[in-house]
ZASE-302610 format. One line per field, with one value per atom (N, C-alpha, C, O): residue in three letters; atom name; x, y, z. Coordinates in steps of 0.05 Angstrom, whole numbers, plus 5000, padded with zeros to 4 digits. Layout:
BEGIN
residuo	c(Ala / ...) .
atomo	c(CA / ...) .
u	c(X / ...) .
v	c(Y / ...) .
w	c(Z / ...) .
//
This chain:
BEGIN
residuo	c(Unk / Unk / Unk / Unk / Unk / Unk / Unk / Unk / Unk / Unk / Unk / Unk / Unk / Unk / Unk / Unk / Unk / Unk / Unk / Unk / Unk / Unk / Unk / Unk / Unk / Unk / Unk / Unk / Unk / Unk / Unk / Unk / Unk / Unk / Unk / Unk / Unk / Unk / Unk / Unk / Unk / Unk / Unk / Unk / Unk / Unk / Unk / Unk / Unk / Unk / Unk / Unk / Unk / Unk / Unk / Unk / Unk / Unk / Unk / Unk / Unk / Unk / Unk / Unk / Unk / Unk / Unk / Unk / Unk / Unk / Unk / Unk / Unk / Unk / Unk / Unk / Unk / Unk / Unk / Unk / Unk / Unk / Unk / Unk / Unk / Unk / Unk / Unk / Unk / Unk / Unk / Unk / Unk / Unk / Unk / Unk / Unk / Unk / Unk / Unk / Unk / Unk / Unk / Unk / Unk / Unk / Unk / Unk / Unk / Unk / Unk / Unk / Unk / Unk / Unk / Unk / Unk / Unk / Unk / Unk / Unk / Unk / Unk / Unk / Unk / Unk / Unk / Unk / Unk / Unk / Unk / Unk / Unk / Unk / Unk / Unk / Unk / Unk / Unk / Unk / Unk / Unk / Unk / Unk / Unk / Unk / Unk / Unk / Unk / Unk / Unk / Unk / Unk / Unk / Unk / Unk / Unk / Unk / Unk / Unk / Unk / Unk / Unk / Unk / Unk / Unk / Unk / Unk / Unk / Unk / Unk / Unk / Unk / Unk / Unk / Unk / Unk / Unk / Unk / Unk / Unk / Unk / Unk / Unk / Unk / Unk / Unk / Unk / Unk / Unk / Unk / Unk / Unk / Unk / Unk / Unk / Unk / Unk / Unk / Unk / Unk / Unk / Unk / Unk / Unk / Unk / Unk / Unk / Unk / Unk / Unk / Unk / Unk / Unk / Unk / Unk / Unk / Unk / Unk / Unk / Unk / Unk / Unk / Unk / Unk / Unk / Unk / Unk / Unk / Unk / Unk / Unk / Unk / Unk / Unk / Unk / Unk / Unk / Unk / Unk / Unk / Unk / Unk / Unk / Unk / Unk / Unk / Unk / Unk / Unk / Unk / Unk / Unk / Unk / Unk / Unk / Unk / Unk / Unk / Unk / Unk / Unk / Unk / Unk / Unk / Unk / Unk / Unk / Unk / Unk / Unk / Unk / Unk / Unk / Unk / Unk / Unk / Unk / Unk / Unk / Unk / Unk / Unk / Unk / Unk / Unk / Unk / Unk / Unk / Unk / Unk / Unk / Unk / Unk / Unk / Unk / Unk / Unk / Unk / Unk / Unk / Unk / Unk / Unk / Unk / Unk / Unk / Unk / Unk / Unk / Unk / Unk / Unk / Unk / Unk / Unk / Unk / Unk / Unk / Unk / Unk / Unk / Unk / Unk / Unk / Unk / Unk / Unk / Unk / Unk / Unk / Unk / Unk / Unk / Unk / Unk / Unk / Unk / Unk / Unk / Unk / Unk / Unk / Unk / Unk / Unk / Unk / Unk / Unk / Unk / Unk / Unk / Unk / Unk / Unk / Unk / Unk / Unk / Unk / Unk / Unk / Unk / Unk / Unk / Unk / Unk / Unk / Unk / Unk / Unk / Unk / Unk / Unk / Unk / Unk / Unk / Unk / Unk / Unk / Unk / Unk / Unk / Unk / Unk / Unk / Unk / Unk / Unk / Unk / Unk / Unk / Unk / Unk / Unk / Unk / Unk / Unk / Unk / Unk / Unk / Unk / Unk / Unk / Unk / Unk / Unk / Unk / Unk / Unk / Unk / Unk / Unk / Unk / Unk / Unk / Unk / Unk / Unk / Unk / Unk / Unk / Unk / Unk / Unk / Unk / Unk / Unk / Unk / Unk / Unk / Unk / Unk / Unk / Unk / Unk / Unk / Unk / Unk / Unk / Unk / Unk / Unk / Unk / Unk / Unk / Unk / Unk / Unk / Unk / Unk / Unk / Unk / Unk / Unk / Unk / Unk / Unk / Unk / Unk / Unk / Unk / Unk / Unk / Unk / Unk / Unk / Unk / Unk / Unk / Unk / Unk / Unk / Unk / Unk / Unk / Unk / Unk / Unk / Unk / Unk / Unk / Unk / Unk / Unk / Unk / Unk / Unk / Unk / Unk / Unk / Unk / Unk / Unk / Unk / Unk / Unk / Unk / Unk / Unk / Unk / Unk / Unk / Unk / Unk / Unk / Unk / Unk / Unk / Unk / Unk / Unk / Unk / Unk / Unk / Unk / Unk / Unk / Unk / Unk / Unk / Unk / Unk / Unk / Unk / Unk / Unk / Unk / Unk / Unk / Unk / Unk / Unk / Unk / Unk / Unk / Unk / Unk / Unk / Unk / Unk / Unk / Unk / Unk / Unk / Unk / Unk / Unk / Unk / Unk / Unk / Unk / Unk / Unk / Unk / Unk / Unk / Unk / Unk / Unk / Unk / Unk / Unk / Unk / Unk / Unk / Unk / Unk / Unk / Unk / Unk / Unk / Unk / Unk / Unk / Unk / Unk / Unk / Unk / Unk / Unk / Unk / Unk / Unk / Unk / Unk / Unk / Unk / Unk / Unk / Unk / Unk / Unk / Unk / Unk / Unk / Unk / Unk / Unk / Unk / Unk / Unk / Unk / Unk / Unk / Unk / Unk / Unk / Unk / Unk / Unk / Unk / Unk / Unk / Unk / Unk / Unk / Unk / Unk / Unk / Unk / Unk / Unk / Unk / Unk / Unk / Unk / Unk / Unk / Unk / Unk / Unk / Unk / Unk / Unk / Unk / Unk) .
atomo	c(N / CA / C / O / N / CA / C / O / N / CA / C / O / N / CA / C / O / N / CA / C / O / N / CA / C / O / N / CA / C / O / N / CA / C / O / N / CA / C / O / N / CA / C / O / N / CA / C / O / N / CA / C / O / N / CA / C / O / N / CA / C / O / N / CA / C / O / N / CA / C / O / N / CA / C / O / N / CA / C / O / N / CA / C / O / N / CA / C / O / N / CA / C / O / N / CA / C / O / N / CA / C / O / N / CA / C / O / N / CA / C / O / N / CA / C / O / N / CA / C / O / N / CA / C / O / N / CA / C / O / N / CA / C / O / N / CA / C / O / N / CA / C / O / N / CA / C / O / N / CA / C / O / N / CA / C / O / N / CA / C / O / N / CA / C / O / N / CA / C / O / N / CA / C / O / N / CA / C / O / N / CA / C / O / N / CA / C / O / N / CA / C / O / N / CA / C / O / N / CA / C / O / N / CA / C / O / N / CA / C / O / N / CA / C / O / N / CA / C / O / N / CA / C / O / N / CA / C / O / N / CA / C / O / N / CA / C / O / N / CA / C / O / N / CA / C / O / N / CA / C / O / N / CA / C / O / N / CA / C / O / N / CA / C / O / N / CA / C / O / N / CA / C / O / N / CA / C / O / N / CA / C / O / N / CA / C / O / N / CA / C / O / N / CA / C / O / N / CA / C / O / N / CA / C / O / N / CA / C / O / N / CA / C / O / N / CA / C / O / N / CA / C / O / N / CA / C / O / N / CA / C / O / N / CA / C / O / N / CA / C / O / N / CA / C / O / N / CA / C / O / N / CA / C / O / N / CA / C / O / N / CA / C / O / N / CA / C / O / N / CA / C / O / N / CA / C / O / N / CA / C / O / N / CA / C / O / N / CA / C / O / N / CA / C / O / N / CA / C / O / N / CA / C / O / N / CA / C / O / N / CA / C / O / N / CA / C / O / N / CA / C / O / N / CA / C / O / N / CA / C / O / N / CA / C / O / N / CA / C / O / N / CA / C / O / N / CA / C / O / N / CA / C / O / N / CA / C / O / N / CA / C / O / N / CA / C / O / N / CA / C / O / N / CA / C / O / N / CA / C / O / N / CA / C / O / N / CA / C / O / N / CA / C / O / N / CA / C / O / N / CA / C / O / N / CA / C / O / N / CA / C / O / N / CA / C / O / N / CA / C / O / N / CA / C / O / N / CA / C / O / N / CA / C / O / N / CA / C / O / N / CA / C / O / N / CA / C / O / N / CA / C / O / N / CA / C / O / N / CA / C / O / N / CA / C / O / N / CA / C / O / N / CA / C / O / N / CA / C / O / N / CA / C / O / N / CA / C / O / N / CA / C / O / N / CA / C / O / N / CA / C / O / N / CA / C / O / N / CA / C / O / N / CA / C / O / N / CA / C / O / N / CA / C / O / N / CA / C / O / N / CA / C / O / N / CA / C / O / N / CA / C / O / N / CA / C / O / N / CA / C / O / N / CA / C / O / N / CA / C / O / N / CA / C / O / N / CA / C / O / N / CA / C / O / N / CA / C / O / N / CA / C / O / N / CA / C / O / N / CA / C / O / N / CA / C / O / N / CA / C / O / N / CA / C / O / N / CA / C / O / N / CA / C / O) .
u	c(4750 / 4773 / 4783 / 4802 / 4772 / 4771 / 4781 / 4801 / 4770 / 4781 / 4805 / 4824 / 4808 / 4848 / 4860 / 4884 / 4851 / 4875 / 4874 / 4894 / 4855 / 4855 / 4875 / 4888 / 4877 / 4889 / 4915 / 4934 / 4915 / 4955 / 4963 / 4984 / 4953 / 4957 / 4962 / 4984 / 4942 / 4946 / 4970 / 4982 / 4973 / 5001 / 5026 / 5042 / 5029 / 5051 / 5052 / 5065 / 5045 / 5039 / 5054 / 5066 / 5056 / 5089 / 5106 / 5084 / 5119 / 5140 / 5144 / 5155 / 5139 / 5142 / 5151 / 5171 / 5132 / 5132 / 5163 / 5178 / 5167 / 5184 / 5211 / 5225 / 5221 / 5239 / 5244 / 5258 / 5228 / 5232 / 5244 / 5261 / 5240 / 5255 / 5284 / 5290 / 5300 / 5324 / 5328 / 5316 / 5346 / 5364 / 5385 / 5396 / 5387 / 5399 / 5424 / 5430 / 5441 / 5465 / 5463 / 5483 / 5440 / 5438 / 5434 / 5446 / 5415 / 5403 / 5433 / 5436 / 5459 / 5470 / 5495 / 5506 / 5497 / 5510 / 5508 / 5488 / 5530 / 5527 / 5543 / 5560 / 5540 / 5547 / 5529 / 5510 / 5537 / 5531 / 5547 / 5568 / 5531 / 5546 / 5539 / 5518 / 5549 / 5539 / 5562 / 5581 / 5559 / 5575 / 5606 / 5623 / 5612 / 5643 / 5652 / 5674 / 5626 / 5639 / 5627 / 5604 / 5639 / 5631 / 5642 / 5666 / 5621 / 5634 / 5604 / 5581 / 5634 / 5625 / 5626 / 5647 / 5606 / 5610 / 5598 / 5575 / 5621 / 5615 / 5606 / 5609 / 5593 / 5588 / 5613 / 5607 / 5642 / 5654 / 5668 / 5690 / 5645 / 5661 / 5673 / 5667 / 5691 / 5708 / 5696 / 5681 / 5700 / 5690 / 5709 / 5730 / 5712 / 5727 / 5716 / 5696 / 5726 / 5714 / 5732 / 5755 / 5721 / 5729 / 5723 / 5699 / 5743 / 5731 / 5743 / 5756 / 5740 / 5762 / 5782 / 5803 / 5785 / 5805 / 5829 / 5853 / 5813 / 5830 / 5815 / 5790 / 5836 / 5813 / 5823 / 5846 / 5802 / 5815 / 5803 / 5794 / 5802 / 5803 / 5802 / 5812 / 5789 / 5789 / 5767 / 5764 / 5751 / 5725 / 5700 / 5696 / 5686 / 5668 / 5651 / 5650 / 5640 / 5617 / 5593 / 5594 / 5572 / 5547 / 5529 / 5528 / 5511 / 5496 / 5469 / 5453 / 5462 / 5437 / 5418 / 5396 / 5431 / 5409 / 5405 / 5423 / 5377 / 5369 / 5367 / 5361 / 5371 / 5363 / 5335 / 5316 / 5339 / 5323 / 5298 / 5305 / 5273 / 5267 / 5256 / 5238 / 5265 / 5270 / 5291 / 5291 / 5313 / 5334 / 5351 / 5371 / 5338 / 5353 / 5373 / 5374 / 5394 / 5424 / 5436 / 5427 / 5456 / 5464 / 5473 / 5488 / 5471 / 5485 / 5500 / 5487 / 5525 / 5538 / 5523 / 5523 / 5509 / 5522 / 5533 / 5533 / 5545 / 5570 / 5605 / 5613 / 5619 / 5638 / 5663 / 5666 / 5676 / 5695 / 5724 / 5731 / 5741 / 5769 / 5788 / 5798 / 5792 / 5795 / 5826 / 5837 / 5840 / 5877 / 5871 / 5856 / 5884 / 5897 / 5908 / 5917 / 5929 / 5954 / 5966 / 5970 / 5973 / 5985 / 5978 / 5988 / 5963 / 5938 / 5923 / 5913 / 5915 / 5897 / 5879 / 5888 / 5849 / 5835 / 5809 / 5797 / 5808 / 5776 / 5756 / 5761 / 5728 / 5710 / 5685 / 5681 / 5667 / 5638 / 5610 / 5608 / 5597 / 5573 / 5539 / 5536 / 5524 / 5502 / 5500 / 5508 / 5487 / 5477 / 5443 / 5432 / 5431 / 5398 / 5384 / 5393 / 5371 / 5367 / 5344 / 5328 / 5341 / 5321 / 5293 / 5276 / 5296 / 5278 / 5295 / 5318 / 5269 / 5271 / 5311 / 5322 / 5320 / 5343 / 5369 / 5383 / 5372 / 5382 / 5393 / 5382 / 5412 / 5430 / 5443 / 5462 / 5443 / 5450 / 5469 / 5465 / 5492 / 5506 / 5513 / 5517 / 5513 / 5514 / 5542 / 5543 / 5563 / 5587 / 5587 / 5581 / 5594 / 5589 / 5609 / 5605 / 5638 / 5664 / 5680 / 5701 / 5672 / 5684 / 5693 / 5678 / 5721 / 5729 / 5733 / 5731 / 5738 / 5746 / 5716 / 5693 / 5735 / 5706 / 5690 / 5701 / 5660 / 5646 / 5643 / 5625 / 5654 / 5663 / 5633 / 5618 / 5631 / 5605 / 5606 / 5622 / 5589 / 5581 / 5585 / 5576 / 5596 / 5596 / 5569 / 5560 / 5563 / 5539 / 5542 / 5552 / 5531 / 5536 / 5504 / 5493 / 5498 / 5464 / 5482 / 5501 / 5473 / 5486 / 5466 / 5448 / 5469 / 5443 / 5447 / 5469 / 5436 / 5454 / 5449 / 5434 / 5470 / 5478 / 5462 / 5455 / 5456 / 5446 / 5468 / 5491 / 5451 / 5477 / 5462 / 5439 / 5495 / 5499 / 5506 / 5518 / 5500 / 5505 / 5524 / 5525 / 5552 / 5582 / 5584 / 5605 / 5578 / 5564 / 5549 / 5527 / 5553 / 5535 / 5538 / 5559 / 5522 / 5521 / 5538 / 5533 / 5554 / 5569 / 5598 / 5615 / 5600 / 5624 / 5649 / 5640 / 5675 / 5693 / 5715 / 5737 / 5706 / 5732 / 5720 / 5697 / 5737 / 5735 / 5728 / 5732 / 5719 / 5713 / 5741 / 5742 / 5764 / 5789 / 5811 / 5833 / 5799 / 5809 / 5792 / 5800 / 5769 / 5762 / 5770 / 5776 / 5770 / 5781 / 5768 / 5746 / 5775 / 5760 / 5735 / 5737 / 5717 / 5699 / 5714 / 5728 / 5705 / 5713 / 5700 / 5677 / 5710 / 5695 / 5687 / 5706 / 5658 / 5664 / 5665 / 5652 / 5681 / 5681 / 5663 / 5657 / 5652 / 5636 / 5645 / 5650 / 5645 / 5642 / 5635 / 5618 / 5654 / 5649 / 5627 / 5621 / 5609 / 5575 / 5587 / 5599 / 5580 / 5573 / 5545 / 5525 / 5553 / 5524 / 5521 / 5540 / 5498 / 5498 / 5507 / 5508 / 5516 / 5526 / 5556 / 5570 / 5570 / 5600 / 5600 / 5619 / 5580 / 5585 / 5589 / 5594) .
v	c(2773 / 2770 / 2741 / 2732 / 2732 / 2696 / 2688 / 2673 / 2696 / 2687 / 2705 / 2695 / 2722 / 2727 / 2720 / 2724 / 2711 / 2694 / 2667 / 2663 / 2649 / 2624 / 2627 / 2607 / 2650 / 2660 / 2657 / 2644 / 2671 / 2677 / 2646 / 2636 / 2634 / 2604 / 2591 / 2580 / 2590 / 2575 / 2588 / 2574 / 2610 / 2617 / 2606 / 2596 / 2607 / 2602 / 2572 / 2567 / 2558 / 2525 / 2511 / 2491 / 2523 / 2502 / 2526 / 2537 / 2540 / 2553 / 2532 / 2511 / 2536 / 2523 / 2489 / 2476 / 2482 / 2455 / 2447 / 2433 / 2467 / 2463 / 2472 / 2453 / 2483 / 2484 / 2462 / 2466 / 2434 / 2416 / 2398 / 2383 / 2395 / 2367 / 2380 / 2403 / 2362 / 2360 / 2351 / 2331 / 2365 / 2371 / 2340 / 2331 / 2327 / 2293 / 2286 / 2265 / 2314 / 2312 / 2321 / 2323 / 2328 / 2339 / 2308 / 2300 / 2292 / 2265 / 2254 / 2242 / 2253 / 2240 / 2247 / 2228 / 2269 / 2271 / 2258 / 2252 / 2257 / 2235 / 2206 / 2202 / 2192 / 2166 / 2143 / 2138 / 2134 / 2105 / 2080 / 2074 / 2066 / 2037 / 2004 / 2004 / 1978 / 1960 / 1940 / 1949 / 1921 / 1901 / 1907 / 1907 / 1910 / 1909 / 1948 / 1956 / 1963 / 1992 / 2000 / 1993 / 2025 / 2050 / 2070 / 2069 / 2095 / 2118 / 2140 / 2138 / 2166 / 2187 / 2210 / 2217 / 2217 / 2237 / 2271 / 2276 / 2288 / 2311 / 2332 / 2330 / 2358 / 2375 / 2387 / 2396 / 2387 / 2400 / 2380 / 2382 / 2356 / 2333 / 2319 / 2297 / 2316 / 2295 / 2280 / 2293 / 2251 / 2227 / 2209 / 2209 / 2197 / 2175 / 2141 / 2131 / 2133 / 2099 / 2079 / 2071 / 2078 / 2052 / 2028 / 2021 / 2008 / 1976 / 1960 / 1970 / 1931 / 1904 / 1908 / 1902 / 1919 / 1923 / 1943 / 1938 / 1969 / 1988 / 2008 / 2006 / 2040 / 2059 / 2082 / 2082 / 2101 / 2104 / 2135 / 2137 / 2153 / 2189 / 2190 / 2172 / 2212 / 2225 / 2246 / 2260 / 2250 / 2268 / 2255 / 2232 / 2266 / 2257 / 2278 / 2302 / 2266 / 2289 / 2268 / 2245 / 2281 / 2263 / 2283 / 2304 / 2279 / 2293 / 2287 / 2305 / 2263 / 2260 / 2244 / 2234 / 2246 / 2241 / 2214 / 2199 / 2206 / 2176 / 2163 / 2175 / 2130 / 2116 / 2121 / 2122 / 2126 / 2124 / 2097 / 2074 / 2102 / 2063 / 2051 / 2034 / 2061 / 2047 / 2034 / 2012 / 2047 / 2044 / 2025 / 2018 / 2014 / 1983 / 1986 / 1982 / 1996 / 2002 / 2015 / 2037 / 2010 / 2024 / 2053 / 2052 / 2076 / 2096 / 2111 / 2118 / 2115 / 2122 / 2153 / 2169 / 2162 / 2190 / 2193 / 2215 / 2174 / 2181 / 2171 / 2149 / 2198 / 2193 / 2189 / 2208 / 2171 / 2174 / 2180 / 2170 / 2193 / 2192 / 2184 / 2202 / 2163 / 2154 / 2150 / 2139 / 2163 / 2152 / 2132 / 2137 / 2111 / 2082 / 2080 / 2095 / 2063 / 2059 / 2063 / 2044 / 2095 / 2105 / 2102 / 2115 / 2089 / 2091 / 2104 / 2109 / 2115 / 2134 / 2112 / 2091 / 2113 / 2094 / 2116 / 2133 / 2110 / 2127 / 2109 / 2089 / 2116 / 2088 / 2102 / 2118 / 2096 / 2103 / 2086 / 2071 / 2086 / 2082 / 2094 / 2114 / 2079 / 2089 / 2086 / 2065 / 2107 / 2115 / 2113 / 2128 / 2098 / 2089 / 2101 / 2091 / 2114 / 2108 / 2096 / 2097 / 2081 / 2054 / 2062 / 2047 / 2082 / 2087 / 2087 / 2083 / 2092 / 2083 / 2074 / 2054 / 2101 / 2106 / 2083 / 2073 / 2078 / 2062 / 2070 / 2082 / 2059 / 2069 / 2051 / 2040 / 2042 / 2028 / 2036 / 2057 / 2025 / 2029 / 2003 / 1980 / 2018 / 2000 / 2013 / 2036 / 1995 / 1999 / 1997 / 1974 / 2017 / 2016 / 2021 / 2025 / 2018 / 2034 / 1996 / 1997 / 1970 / 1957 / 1941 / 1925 / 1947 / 1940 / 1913 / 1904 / 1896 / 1865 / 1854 / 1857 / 1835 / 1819 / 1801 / 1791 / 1800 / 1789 / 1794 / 1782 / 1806 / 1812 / 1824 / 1838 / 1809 / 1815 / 1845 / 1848 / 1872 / 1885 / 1888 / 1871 / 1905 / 1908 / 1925 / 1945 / 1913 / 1921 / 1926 / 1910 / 1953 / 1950 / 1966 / 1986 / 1953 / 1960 / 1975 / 1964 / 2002 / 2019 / 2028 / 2043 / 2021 / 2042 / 2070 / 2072 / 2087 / 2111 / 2099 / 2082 / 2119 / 2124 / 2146 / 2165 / 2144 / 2163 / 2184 / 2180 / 2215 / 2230 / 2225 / 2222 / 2228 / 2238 / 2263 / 2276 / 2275 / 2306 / 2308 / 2328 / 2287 / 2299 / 2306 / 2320 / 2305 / 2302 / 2313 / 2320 / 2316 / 2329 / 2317 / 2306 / 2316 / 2297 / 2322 / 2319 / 2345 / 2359 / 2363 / 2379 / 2345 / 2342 / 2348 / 2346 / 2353 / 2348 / 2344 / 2356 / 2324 / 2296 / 2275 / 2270 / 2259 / 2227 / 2218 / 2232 / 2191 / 2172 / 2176 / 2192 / 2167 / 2165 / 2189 / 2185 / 2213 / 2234 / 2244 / 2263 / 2231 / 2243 / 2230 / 2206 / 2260 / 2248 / 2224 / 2231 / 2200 / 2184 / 2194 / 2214 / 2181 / 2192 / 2183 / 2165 / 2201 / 2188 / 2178 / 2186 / 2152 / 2146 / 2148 / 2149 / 2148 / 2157 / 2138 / 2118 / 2141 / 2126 / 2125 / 2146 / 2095 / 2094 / 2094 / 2076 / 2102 / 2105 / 2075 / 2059 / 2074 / 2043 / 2050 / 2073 / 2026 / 2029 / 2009 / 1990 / 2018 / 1993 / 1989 / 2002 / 1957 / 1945 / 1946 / 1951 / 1939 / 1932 / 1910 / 1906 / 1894 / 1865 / 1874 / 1858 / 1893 / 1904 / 1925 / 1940 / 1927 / 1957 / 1944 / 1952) .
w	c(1731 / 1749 / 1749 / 1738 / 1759 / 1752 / 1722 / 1722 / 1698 / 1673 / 1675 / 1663 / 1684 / 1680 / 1699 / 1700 / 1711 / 1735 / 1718 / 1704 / 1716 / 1702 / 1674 / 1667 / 1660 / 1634 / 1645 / 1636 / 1665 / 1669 / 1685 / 1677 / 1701 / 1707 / 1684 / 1682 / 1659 / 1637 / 1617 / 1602 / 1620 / 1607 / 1617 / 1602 / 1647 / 1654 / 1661 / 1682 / 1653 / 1662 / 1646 / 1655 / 1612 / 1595 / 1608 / 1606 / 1617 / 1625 / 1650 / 1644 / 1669 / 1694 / 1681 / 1686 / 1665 / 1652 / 1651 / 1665 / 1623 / 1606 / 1632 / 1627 / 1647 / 1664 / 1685 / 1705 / 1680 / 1699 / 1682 / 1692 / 1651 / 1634 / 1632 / 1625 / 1638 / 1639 / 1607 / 1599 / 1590 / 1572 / 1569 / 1589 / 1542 / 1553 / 1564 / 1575 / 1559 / 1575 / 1603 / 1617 / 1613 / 1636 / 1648 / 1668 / 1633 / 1644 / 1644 / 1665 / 1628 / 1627 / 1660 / 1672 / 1665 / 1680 / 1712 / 1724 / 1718 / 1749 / 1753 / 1736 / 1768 / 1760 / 1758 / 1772 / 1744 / 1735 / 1735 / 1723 / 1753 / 1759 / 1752 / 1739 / 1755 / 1753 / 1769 / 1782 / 1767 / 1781 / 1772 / 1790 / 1751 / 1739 / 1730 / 1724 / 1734 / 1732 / 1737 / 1739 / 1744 / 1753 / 1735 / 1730 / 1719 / 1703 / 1718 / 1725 / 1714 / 1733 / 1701 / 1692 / 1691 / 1675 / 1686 / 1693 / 1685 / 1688 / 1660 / 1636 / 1685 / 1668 / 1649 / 1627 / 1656 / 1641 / 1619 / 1610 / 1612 / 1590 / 1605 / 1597 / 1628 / 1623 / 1643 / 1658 / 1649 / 1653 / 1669 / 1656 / 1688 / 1705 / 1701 / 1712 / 1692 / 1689 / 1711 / 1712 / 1718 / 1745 / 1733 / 1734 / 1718 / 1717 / 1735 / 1754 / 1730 / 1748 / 1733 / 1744 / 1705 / 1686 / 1698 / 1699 / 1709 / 1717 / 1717 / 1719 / 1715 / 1715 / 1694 / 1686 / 1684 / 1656 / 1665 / 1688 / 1650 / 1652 / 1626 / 1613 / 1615 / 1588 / 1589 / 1610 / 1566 / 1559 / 1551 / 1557 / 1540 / 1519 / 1507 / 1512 / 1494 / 1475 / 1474 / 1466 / 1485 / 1483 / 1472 / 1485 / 1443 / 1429 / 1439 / 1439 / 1448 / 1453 / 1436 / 1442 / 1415 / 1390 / 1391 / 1397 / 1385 / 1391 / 1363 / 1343 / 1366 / 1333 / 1329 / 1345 / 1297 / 1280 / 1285 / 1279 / 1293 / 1299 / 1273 / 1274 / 1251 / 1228 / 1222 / 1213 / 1227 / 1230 / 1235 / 1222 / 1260 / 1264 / 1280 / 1304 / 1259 / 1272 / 1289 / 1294 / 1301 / 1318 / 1315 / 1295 / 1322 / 1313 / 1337 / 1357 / 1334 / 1365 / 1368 / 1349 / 1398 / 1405 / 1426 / 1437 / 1436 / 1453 / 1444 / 1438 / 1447 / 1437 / 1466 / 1481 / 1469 / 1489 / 1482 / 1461 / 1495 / 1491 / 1517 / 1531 / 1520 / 1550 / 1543 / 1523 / 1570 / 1577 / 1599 / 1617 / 1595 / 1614 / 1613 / 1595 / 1628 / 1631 / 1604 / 1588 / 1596 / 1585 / 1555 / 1537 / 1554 / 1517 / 1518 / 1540 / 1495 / 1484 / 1480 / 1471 / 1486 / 1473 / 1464 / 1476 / 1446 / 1428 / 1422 / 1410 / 1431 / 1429 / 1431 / 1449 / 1410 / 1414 / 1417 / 1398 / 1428 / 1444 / 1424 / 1411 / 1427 / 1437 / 1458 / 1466 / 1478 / 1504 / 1498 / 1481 / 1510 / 1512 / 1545 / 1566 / 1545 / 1579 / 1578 / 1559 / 1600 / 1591 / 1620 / 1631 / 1623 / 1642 / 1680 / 1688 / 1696 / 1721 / 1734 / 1745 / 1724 / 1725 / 1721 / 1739 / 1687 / 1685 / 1649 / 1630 / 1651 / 1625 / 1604 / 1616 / 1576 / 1561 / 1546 / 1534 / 1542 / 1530 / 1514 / 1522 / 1481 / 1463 / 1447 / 1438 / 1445 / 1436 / 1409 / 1402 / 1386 / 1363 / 1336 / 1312 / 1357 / 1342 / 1338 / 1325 / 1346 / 1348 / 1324 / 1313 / 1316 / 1285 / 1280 / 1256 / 1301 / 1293 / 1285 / 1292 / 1264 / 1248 / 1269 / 1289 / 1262 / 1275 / 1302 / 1314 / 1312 / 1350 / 1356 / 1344 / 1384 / 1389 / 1400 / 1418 / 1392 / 1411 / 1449 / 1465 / 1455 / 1492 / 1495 / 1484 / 1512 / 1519 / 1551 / 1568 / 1555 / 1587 / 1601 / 1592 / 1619 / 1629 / 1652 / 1664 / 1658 / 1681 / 1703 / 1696 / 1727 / 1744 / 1754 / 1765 / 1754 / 1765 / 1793 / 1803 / 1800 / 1833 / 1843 / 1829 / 1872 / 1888 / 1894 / 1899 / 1891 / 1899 / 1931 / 1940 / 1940 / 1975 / 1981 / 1964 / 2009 / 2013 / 2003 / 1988 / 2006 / 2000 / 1964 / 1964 / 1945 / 1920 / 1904 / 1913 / 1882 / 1860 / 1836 / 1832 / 1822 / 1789 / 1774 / 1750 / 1776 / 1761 / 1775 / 1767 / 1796 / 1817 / 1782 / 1759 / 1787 / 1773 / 1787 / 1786 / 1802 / 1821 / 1818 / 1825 / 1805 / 1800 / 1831 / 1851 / 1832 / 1855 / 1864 / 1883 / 1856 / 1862 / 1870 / 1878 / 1866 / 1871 / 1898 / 1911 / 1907 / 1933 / 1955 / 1959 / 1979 / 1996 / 2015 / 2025 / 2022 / 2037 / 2058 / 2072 / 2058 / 2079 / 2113 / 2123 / 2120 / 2156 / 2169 / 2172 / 2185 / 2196 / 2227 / 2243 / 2237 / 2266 / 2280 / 2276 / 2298 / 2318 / 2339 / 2352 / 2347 / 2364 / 2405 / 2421 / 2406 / 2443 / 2452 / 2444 / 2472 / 2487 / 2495 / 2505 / 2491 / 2517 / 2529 / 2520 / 2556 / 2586 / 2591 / 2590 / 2599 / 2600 / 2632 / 2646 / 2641 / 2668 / 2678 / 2702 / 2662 / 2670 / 2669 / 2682 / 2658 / 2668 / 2682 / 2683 / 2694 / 2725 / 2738 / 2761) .
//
């Protein structure tokens, strides 16, 4: 009795396992921020980028696939298609996650000679109740939070 209970525990132990690792676009979804941006990627592709620059909307396709570590080189799997003030801009990335909830992005589409690489270190964001990492409303499309108002307190020194 004991060896088939221990049997069916040990059967179902990679099942249970295997339904807790999140899939890399699953990791990728949510937001991610740093001093100069904020980008919100959803489950249905498309993406909100908040910079000091401005703020930009489009899609993306993220495959997941990581460099080669022979390799060296950069190899994009993130692909962006972002509208800004009225440009089309197309631009691809490697996406790294660097652990302890934090995101690299290495820019890999950049055609001018010698131009250094953008590199951007991202932290995710905490979701809040109002929120979900598959939301499909930009930061800028929600409605403001409200704020409450506090009640005058009286002290005993104004009774």
């Amino acid at each position: 009795m004991v060896r088939s209970c221990s049997f069916k525990l040990l059967c179902l132990l990679p099942i249970v396992l295997a339904s807790c690792v999140q899939t890399p676009k699953e990791k990728l979804l949510g937001r991610w921020y740093n001093e100069a941006n904020s980008i919100r990627f959803n489950a249905d592709g498309t993406l909100f980028w908040n910079a000091k620059q401005g703020q930009a909307t489009g899609n993306y396709v993220y495959t997941g696939a990581q460099r080669a570590a022979v390799s060296g080189s950069a190899n994009y799997n993130l692909k962006l298609d972002l509208v800004t003030n009225g440009r089309v801009i197309q631009t691809t990335y490697e996406a790294e996650f660097l652990g302890d909830g934090h995101l690299r992005l290495l820019q890999t589409d950049d055609v001018r000679a010698n131009a250094p690489k953008r590199i951007l270190v991202l932290k995710r964001a905490a979701i809040d109740s109002n929120q979900t990492a598959d939301s499909s409303l930009g930061d800028q499309q929600r409605a403001p939070a409200r704020r409450r108002s506090r009640a005058p307190t009286t002290t005993n020194a104004a009774r």
